[in-house]
N, C-alpha and C positions, 0 to 999 in steps of 0.2 A: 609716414611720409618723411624722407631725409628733408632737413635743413640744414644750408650750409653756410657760409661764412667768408669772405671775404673782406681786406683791405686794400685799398692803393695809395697812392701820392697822386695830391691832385695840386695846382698851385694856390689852393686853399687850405692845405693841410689834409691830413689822414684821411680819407673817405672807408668809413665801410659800411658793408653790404650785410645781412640776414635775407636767403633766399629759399623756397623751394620751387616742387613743381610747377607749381600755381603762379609762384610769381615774387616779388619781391616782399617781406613782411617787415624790416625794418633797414632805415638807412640815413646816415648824419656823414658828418663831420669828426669821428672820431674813431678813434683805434680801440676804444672799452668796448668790444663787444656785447660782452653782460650788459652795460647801459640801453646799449640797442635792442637785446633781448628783453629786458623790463618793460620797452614801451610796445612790446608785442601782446595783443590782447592773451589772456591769460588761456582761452579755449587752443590758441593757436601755439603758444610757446614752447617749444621741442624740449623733449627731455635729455636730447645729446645733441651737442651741435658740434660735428670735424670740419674743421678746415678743409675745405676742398675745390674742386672744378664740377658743374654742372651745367646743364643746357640753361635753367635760371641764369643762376651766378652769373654765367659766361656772357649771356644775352645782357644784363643789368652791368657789369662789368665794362661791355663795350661801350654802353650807352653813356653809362657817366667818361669814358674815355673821348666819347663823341663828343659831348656838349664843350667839353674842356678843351675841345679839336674847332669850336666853332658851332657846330651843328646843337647848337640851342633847345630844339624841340625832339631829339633823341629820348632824353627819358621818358617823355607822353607815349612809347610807343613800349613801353614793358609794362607786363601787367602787375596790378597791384593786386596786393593777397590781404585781407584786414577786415576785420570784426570789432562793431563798435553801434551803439544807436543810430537811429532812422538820420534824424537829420545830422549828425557828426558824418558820417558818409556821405551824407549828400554835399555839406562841406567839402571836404576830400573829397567828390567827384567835381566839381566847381572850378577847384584849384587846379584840376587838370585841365580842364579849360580856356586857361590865363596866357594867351602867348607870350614868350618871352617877349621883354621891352614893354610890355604894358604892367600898372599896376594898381592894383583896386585899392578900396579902403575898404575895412570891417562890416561898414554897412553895404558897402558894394557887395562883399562875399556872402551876409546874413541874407541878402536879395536874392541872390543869383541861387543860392541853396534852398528855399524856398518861405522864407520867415525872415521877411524886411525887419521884424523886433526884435529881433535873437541875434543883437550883436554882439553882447556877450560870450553866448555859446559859440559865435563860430569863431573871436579872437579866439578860445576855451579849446575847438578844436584843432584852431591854426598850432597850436602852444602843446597841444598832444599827438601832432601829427607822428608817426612813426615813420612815412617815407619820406623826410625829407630831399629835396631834391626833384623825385618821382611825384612829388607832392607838392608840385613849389609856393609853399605858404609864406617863401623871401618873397613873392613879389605883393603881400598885401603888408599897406601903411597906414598910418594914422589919417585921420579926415583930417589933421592940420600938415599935411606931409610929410611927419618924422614917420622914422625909422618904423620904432613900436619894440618889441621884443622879436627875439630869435634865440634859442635853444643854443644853437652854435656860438653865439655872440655877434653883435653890431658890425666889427669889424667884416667876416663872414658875408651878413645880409649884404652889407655894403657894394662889397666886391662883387656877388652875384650880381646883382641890380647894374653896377657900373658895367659888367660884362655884356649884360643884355640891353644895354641901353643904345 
């Protein structure tokens, strides 16, 4: 199956994309491709990746162009491509569920995926998400209202959160 590869200019800095047929497999805030490709499960990670144009790409492409356009809930509608444990997934199905402008805490999202004790694990998978974005793990915070961490850095979380606020 091709995997392919895109960046853009977003006014959060570099976005790029790892995509196939299936759907998106990784995506940040950076132009290191290779970095995006490291946090693609290992079953999944392409042996060649070209730069190119595909129905994925093009489709995940437009949608981070959308969100950045206004249209907030654009990337909930590309599919995610990702290989990872039972409840990690269910984290990362949860997260797609967050409408923009709302924003949980860690034991919110430990709940909503199905293991109110496992707050842990779902900061754990908030923090290995590979679609960011697609994934929007910027809108979970701390139970005292900070930030918390983000892969991309504060500044980053920040501005998404203010965007959808």
């Amino acid at each position: 199956m091709l995997t392919q590869w895109v960046t853009l200019l977003t006014p959060d800095g570099t976005f790029g994309i790892v995509a196939n047929s299936e759907g998106v497999l990784a995506a940040g805030w950076t132009d290191d491709i290779e970095s995006l490709v490291a946090l693609i499960h290992p079953s999944r990670r392409p042996d060649q990746l070209p730069r190119s144009a595909g129905l994925a790409l093009d489709s995940a492409r437009a949608a981070v162009e959308a969100y950045y356009a206004g249209d907030l809930a654009a990337p909930m509608s590309i599919p995610i491509c990702q290989t990872s444990s039972p409840f990690r997934l269910r984290v990362w199905e949860a997260l797609r569920t967050i409408p923009a402008g709302q924003r949980l805490t860690y034991t919110d999202l430990a709940t909503r995926a199905g293991n109110a004790l496992a707050i842990r694990a779902a900061g754990s998978a908030c923090a290995l998400n590979p679609a960011a974005l697609f994934q929007p793990c910027h809108r979970i915070v701390r139970r005292d209202g900070k930030l918390g961490g983000f892969r991309y850095g504060l500044p980053i979380k920040a501005a998404l959160l203010a965007r959808e606020a």
